[in-house]
RONU-595365 format. One record per residue (C-alpha): x, y, z; residue in one letter. Coordinates in steps of 0.02 Angstrom, whole numbers, padded with zeros to 5 digits, always signed. Each point is the difference from the previous one (the first is absolute). Last residue first. Example, Ala and Ser with C-alpha at 12.3 -4.5 7.8 and 13.67 -1.06 7.14 Angstrom:
# RONU-595365
+00684-00053+00357S
-00069-00172+00033A
This chain:
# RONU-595365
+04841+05827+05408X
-00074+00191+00017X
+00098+00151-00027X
-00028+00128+00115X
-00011-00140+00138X
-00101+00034+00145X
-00172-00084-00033X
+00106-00126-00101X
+00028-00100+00162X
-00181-00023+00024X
-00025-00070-00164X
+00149-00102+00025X
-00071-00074+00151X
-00184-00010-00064X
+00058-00106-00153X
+00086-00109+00136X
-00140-00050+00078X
-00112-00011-00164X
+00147-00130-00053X
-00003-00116+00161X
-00199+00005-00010X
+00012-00054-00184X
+00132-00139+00031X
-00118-00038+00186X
-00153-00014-00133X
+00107-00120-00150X
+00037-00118+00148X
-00205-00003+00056X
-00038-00057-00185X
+00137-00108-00011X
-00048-00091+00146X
-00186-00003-00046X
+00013-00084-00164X
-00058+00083-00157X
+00179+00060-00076X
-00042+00086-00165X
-00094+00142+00049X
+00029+00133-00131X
-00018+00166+00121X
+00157-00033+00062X
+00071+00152+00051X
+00147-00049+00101X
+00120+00149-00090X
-00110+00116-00108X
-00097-00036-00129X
-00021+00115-00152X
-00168-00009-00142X
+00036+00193-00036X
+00188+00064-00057X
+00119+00047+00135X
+00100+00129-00050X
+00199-00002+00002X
+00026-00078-00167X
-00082+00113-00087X
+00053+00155+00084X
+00173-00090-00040X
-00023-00008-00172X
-00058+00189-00038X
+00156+00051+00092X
+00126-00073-00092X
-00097+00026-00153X
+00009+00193+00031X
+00179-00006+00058X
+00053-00072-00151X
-00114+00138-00092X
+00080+00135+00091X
+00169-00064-00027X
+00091-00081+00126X
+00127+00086+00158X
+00191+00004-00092X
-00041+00192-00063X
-00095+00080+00160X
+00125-00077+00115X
+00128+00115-00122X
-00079+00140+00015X
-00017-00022+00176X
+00197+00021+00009X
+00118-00149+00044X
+00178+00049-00042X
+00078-00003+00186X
+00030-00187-00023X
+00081-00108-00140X
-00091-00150-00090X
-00154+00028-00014X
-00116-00156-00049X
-00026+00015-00183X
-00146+00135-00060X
-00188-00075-00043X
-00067-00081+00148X
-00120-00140+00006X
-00166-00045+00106X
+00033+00142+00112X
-00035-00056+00166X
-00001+00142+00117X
+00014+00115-00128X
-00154-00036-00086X
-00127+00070+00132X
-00142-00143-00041X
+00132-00119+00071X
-00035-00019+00166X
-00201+00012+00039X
+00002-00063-00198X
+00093-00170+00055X
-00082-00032+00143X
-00112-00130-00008X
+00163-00099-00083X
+00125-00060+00116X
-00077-00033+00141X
-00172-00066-00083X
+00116-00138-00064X
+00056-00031+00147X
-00155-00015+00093X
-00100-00097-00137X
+00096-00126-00094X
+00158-00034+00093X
-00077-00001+00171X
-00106-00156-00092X
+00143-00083-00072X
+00108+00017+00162X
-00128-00052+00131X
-00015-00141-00112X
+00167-00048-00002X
+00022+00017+00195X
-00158-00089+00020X
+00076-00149-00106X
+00177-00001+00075X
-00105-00013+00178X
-00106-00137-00059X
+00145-00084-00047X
+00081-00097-00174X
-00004+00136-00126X
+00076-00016-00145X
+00103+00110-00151X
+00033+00111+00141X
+00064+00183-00045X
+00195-00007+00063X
+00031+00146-00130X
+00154-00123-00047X
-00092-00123-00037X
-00065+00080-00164X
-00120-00109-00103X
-00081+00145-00096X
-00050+00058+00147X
-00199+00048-00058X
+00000-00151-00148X
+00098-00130+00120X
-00027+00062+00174X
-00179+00024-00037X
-00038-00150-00087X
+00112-00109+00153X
-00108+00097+00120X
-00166-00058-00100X
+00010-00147-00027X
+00054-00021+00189X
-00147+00070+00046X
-00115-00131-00112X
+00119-00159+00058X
-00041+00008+00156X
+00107-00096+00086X
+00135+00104+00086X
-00140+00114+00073X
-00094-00135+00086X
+00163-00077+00073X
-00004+00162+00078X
-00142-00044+00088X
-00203+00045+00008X
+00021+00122-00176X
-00179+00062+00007X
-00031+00077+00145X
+00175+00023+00047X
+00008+00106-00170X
-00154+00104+00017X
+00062+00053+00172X
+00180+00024-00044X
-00050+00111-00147X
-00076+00123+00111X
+00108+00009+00101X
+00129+00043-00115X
-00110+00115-00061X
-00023+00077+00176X
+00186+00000+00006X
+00051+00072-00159X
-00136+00147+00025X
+00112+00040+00143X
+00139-00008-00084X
-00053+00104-00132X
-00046+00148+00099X
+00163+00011+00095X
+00124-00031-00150X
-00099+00122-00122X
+00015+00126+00145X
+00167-00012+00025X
-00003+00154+00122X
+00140-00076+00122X
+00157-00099-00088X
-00024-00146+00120X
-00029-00166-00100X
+00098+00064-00176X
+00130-00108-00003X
-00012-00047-00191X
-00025-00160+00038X
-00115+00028+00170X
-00122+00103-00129X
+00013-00132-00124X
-00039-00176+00113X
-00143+00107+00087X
-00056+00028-00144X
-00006-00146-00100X
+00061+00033-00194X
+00163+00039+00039X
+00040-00135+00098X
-00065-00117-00140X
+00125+00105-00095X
+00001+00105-00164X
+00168+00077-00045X
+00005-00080-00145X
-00164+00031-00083X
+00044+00181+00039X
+00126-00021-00136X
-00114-00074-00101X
-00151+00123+00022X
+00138+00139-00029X
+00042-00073-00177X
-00153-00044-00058X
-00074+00180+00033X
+00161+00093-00089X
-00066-00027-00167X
-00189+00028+00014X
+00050+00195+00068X
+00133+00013+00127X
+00015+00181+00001X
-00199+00005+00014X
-00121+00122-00070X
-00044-00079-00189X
+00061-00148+00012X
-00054-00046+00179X
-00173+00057-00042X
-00014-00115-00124X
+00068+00014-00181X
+00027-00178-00007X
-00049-00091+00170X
+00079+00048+00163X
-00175+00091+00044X
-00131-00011-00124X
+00023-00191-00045X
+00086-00076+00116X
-00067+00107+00133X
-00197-00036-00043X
+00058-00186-00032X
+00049+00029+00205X
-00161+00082+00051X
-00112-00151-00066X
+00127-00150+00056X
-00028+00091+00172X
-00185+00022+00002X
-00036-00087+00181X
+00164-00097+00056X
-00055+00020+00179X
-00146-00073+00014X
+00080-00158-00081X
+00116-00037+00136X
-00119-00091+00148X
-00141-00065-00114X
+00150-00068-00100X
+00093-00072+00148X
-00156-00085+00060X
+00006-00105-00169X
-00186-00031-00072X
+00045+00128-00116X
+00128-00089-00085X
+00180+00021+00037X
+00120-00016-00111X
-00013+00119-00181X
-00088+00149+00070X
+00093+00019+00155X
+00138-00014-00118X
-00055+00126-00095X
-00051+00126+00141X
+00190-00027+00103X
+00100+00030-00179X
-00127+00165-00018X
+00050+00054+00179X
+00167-00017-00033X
-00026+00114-00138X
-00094+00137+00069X
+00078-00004+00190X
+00190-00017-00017X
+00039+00030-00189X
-00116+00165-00029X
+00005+00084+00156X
+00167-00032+00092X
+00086-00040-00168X
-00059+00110-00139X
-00086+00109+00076X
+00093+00041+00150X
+00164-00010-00071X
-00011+00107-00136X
-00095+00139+00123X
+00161-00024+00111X
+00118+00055-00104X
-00090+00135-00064X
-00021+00045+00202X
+00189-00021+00012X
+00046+00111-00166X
-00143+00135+00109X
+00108-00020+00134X
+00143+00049-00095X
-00067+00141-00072X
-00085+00059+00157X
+00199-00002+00061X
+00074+00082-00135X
-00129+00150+00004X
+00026+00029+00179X
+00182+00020-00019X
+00074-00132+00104X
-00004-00019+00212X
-00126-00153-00048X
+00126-00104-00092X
+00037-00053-00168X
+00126-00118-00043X
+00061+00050-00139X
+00038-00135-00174X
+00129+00084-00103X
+00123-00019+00099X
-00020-00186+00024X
-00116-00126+00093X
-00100-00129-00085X
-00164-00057+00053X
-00069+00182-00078X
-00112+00134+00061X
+00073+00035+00184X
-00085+00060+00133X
+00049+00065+00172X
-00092+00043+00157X
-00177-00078-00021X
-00124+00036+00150X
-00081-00132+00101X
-00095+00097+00128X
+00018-00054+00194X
+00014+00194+00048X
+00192-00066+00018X
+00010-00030-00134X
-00016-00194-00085X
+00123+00034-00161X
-00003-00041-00160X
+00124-00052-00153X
-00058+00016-00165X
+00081-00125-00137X
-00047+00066-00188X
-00035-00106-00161X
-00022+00125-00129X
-00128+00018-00143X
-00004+00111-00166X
-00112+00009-00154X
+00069+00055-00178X
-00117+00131-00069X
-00135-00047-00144X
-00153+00033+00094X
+00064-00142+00121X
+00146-00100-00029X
+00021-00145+00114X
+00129-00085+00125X
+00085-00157-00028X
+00013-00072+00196X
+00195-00045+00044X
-00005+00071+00182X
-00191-00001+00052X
+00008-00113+00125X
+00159+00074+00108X
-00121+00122+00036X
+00064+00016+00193X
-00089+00080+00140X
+00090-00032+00153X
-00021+00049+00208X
+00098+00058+00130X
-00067+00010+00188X
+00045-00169+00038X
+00117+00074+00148X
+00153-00071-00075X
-00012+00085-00173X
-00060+00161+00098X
+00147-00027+00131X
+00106-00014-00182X
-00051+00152-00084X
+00032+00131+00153X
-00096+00054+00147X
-00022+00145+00132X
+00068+00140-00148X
-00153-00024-00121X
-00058-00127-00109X
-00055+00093-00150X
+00151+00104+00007X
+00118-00157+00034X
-00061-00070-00156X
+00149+00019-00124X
+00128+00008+00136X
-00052-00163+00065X
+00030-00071-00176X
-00104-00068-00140X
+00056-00111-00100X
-00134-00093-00082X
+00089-00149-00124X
+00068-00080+00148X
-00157+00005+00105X
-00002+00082+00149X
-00024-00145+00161X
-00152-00029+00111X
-00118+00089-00131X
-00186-00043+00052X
-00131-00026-00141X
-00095+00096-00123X
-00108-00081-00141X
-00152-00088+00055X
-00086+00173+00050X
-00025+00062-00193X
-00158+00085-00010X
+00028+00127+00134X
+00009-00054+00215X
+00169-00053+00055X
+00085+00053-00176X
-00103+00148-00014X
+00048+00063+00171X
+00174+00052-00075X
-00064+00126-00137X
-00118+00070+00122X
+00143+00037+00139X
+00104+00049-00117X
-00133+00135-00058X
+00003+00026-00211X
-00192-00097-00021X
-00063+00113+00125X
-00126+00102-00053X
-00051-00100-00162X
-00030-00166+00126X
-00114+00112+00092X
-00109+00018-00159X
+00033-00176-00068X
-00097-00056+00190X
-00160+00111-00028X
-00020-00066-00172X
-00035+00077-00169X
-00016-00059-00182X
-00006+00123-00118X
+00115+00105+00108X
+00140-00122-00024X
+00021+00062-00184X
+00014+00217+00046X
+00085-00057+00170X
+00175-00033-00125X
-00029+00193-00020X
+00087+00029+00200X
+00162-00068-00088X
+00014+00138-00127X
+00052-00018-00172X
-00032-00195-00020X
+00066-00101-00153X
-00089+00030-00163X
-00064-00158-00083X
-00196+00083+00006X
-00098-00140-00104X
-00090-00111+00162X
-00013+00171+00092X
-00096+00090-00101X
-00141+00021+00123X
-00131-00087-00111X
+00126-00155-00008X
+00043-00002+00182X
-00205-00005+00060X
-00022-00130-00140X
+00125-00110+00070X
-00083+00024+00173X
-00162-00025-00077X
+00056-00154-00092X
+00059-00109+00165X
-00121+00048+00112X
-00133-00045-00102X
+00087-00190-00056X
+00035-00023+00210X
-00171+00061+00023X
-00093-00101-00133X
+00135-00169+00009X
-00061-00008+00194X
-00194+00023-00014X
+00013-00142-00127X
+00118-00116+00099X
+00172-00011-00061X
+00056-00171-00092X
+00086-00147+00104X
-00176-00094+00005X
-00032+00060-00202X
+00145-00101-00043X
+00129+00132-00066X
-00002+00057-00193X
-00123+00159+00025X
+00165+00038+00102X
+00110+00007-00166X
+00197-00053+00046X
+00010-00024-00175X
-00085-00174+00009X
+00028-00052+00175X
+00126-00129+00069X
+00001+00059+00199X
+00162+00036+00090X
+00176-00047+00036X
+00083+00088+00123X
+00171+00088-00056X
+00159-00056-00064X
-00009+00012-00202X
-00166+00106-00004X
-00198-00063-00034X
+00033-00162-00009X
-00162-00111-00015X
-00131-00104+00114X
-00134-00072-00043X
-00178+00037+00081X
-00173-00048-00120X
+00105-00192-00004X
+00046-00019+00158X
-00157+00042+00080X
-00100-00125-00099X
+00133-00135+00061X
-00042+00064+00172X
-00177-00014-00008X
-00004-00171-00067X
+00127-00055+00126X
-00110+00076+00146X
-00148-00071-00043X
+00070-00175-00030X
+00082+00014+00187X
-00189+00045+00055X
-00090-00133-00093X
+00138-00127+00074X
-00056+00043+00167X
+00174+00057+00116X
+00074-00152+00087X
+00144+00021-00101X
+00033+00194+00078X
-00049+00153-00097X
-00016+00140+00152X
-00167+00039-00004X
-00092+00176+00028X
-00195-00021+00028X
-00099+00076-00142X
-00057-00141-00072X
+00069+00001-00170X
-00037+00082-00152X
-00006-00060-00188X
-00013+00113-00154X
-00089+00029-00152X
+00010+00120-00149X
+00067+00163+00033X
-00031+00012+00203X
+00079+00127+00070X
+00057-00020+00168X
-00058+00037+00169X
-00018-00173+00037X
-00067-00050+00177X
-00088-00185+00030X
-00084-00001+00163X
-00081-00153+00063X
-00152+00021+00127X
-00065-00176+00083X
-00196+00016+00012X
-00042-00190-00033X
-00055+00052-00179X
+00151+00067-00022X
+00033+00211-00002X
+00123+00039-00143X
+00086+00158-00007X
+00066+00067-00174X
+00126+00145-00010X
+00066+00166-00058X
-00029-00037-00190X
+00054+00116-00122X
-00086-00042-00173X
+00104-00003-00156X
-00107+00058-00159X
-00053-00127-00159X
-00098+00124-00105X
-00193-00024+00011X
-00084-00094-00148X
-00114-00090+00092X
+00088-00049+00190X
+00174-00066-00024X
+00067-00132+00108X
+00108+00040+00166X
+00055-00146+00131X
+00009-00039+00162X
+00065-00116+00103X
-00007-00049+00174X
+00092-00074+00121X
+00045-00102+00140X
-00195-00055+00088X
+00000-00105+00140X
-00139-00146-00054X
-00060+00025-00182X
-00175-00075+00052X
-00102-00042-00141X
-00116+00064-00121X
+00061+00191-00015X
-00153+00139-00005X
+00086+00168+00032X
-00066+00142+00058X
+00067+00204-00042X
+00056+00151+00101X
+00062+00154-00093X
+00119+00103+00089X
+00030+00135-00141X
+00115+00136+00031X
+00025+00011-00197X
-00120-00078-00118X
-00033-00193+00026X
-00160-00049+00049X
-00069+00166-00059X
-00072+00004-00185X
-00058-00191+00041X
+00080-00170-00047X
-00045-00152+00089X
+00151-00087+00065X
+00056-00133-00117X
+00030-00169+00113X
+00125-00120-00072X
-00040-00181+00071X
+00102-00021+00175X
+00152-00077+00081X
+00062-00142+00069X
+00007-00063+00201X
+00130+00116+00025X
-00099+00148-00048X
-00001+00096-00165X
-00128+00144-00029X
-00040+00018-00186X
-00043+00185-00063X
-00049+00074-00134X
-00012+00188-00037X
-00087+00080-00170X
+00091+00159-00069X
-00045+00191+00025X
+00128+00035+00120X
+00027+00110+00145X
+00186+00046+00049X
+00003+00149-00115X
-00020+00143+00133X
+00118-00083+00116X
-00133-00086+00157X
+00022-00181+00004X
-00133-00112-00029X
-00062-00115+00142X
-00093-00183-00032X
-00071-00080+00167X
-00071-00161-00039X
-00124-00104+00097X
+00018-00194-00042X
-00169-00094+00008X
C-alpha cells in the first residue's frame, strides 16, 4: 500500500472540481492509473488530502509521478494548482514530489531532489525532462519587441488573460493590483484632472492631485525638492543611483571653468584639486540625444540632454555646481551655476531631474530590471526542467514578471498608454532610449560590485544604495555558492551540463542579442563564473528592481522633481527665468495627473508579495538546501534590522 499526500495550493481559484489520477513511476516500472476518489473537499484550496494506493508490485525507488485531469459530470474543465504530492512506500521511505504549478490537463513531476543531467542519469528522467522542455518551448516563443532591445514573450496583443496560467497573477494579486489601478484613475477623473489641459498657476496647487494619494516621504520630498543638497543626494540614494560617476578629467563638450565654480568651492580650493581629490562627479544624458519626442494635448513636447557636474563639500554632500542642457557647447547653450538667479538655476535642475525621469524609466527601470528579467523567466522556462537545482534556485524570483511586463506593453509604452499621454518620449521615443541603453549595458554593469568600482564610486560616503546592496550582494552570493557546491561537485560539472549552458547561450542570444562587446558570457565553464551569474540574475530581479521602483510616488508624487515632460525649450540665455515661466514649461494638469496616478500604482505593493528569501514554495527537499536557504534568511533579517535601525535617524528613510 502506497500512502499519498496530495496538497492544493491556497489562491482563491486553485481548487478544482475535476477527477485526479495518478500513476507513480519507479525504476523498476510504473503503475496502473489510480483515480483518487472524488469528494466536495479533496481538492478545494488549502487542501492536504491524504489518500492509499493499492499497486501490485514493487516500483523500487520511485522518480515520478503523473497526474492527470478528466472531467467530472458536466463540470467545466478548470486548472487545478497543485503544491505537491508526497509518497510514503510501503517500506516507509518518504519521496517528495513539489509542483506548484497549474495543472491544465496532465503533467509529470520528478523526485524532488535537484539533478544535474549527466549520462548516467535514468532514462525516465532525461525523457521527462525533454518532454517538458519541448512543451515549454512551444507555450514561450520569443519575439522582437524593439529594433535593439531584449527580446520578449510572443503573446497575442500583449493580452495577460493570454499568458500560461503559471506566469499569470495570482487571484488575490490581479484583485488589488486591478482595484488599485481603477480607483486611482477614477479618483483623477471625478476631480477633473484627467480633462483640465491648463498648465499650473501656482506651484503649491500641484498638492491638489498628490493629495489623493498621500505619503509621509512625498511630503518631505515637497519641502525640499529645490535644496542642492537634496537635489544631489538623489543620485546616491533617489531612483536613479546607477547613473553618476567620478569626473577625473572635464569633458570636452562641458566646459566649465574654475572661475565658473569657484563660489561653490570656496577660496581654500580650486577646480582641479577637486578633479584630483575624487571629489568631482558626472551626470551625463548623453542617452537621450536623438530621441523623437511627443506631442501632448496638442503642444509640441520638449527634452534636453544636460551634463551636471557635482561636488563632494566639504559637509560630505554631493552638491551640483554647474549644469548644462545640451552635449554641445555654444552661446546659446549657458552653463548654469548655483551663484545664478534663483529662478535659472531651479530651472535647470528641474531640465536635469526631466532628464533624469527619462532615464530612469526607460533604461534603469524599464530596460535593466523588467525586461532583462523577462529574457532571464523565458529561458528559465524553455531549459531547465524542474527537476534542475538551478530552477528551484532562480524561479522564486521571477514570480509575475511576464504578467507586469504585458501590463506595460500594453498600458504603459503601449498605444495611448501612459507614456503617450504624460511622457515627452511617448511610444515613439521608448525604442529609441531602450536601444541606446542597450549599448551601454555591461556584465560589469550588471554586478555590483563590478559597477560601483566602474564608475568609481567605492568611497563617496552616504551611498546608501551602494552600502545596502552590497551587503545583500554578499549574503546572496552566499547563498548561491552553497546551493551551487552542493550540486555542481567540480567545475568540470558546470562545463557539462548541457541544461545551464542552454540556458546562458538563450539568454545571451535573445536577452544580448549576441553582443560581445557587453562581455555577458555566452558559457560558463566554473563554479565560480556560475555563482557570479546567478548572484547577478537573482540581485537583478528583486533588490534592484525594488531600488529603482518602490519609490517612485515617495519621489515623484511632487511633479517637479521628475517631471515626466516639459513643455518650453531648454533656456537658452540667463537672467530671464521668472516663475511664470517654470509655471509654463512644467506639464499640464492632466499630464501631471496621469503621471502621478501611475506611479502610486507602481509604487504599492499589491497583496500575494514575497519578499527576498521567502520561500514559502518548498522546492528543494534535501537538508543542505534547506539549512542554506535558513543562514540566506538569517543573513537578510540581520541586515533588515541594520537599515531599520539606521532609518531611526534619517528624515528621509532609504
Amino acid at each position: 500500500m502506497y500512502r499519498l499526500k496530495v496538497a492544493t495550493g491556497t489562491d482563491l481559484a486553485a481548487g478544482t472540481c475535476n477527477n485526479v489520477s495518478i500513476v507513480l513511476v519507479g525504476v523498476r516500472g510504473e503503475s496502473e492509473v489510480h483515480q483518487l476518489p472524488h469528494q466536495w473537499n479533496n481538492f478545494i484550496s488549502g487542501a492536504v488530502t491524504e489518500f492509499n494506493i493499492a499497486v501490485n508490485k514493487d516500483l523500487g525507488e520511485l522518480l515520478l509521478v503523473k497526474l492527470s485531469l478528466e472531467l467530472y459530470l458536466n463540470f467545466h474543465m478548470d486548472p487545478w494548482y497543485c503544491n505537491y504530492v508526497t509518497v510514503t512506500c510501503p517500506k516507509g521511505q518518504l519521496y517528495q514530489f513539489p509542483l506548484y504549478q497549474w495543472i491544465l490537463k496532465s503533467v509529470e513531476i520528478p523526485e524532488g531532489k535537484g539533478v544535474v543531467i549527466t549520462k548516467n542519469t535514468h532514462p525516465v528522467l532525461q525523457q521527462q525532462r525533454k518532454l517538458e522542455l519541448e512543451i515549454n518551448r512551444e507555450t514561450h516563443k520569443w519575439k522582437v519587441y524593439a529594433e535593439g532591445a531584449p527580446h520578449c514573450i510572443d503573446l497575442a496583443n500583449d493580452d495577460p488573460h493570454n499568458l500560461p496560467p503559471n506566469d499569470q497573477y495570482s487571484f488575490q494579486k490581479h484583485a488589488s493590483f486591478v482595484s488599485a489601478t481603477n480607483s486611482t484613475g477614477l479618483e483623477i477623473m471625478l476631480n477633473g484632472y484627467s480633462q483640465n489641459t491648463d498648465s499650473w498657476n501656482i506651484l503649491e496647487d500641484i498638492h491638489l492631485v498628490s493629495s489623493l494619494r498621500r505619503s509621509q516621504y512625498s511630503d518631505i520630498v515637497s519641502k525640499i525638492w529645490k535644496e542642492d543638497s537634496f537635489f544631489g543626494n538623489q543620485y546616491l540614494n533617489g531612483l536613479n543611483p546607477t547613473l553618476i560617476k567620478k569626473c577625473v578629467k572635464i569633458p570636452g563638450n562641458f566646459p566649465v571653468t574654475d572661475q565658473m565654480v569657484a563660489p561653490s568651492l570656496g577660496a581654500h580650493t580650486n577646480l582641479q584639486k577637486e578633479l584630483q581629490n575624487g571629489h568631482i562627479f558626472l551626470a551625463d544624458y548623453v542617452v537621450l540625444q536623438g530621441v523623437p519626442t511627443n506631442t501632448i494635448n496638442k503642444k509640441p513636447q520638449y527634452i534636453a540632454t544636460p551634463m551636471c557636474l557635482l561636488w563632494k563639500n566639504l559637509q560630505d554632500q554631493l552638491v551640483p555646481i554647474a549644469i548644462q542642457l545640451s552635449q554641445t557647447p555654444g552661446k546659446n547653450v549657458p552653463i548654469f551655476l548655483p551663484s545664478d538667479s534663483e529662478f535659472d538655476w531651479v530651472l535647470a535642475k528641474i531640465w536635469v531631474r526631466s532628464a533624469d525621469f527619462q532615464v530612469h524609466e526607460a533604461g534603469t527601470h524599464l530596460l535593466n530590471t523588467h525586461l532583462l528579467a523577462e529574457v532571464f523567466s523565458i529561458a528559465t522556462t524553455r531549459q531547465l526542467p524542474m527537476g534542475h537545482p538551478l530552477y528551484k534556485l532562480i524561479i522564486p524570483h521571477l514570480r509575475y514578471t511576464l504578467e507586469i511586463n504585458a501590463f506595460a506593453r500594453t498600458r504603459l509604452i503601449g498605444p495611448g498608454g501612459v507614456f503617450d499621454q504624460a511622457l515627452v518620449t511617448g511610444r515613439g521615443g521608448i525604442p529609441v532610449i531602450l536601444k541606446k541603453a542597450m549599448d551601454q549595458v555591461t556584465y560589469s554593469s550588471l554586478c555590483l560590485p563590478d559597477d560601483i568600482k566602474g564608475r568609481g564610486m567605492e568611497h563617496i560616503p552616504n551611498y546608501l544604495y551602494r552600502d545596502d546592496g552590497m551587503k545583500i550582494w554578499a549574503a546572496m552570493e552566499s547563498f548561491v555558492s552553497g546551493i551551487i557546491n552542493y550540486y555542481y561537485t567540480s567545475d568540470e560539472m558546470v562545463k557539462e551540463d548541457p541544461e545551464l549552458q542552454a540556458w546562458v547561450a538563450e539568454i545571451f542570444k535573445e536577452g544580448f542579442l549576441q553582443n560581445k562587446r557587453s562581455e555577458v558570457p555566452y558559457s560558463l565553464g566554473t563554479r565560480a563564473s556560475l555563482i557570479k551569474y546567478l548572484t547577478m540574475v537573482i540581485f537583478r530581479c528583486s533588490a534592484q528592481h525594488a531600488a529603482v521602483n518602490s519609490g517612485q510616488f515617495d519621489f515623484y508624487s511632487w511633479m517637479p522633481n521628475g517631471p515626466t515632460t516639459m513643455k518650453s525649450p531648454p533656456p537658452s540665455t540667463k537672467g530671464v527665468t521668472t516663475m511664470e515661466t517654470i509655471l509654463k514649461a512644467l506639464p499640464d494638469v492632466n499630464s501631471t495627473a496621469a503621471g502621478i496616478s501611475t506611479v502610486w500604482v507602481l509604487s504599492i505593493e499589491p497583496m500575494d508579495r514575497r519578499h527576498l528569501g521567502e520561500y514559502p514554495d518548498e522546492r528543494f527537499t534535501e537538508k543542505t538546501p534547506q539549512l542554506i536557504i535558513k543562514k540566506f534568511q538569517q543573513q537578510l533579517s540581520v541586515i533588515s534590522k541594520c537599515i531599520q535601525e539606521r532609518n531611526k535617524t534619517r528624515g528621509l528613510i532609504y
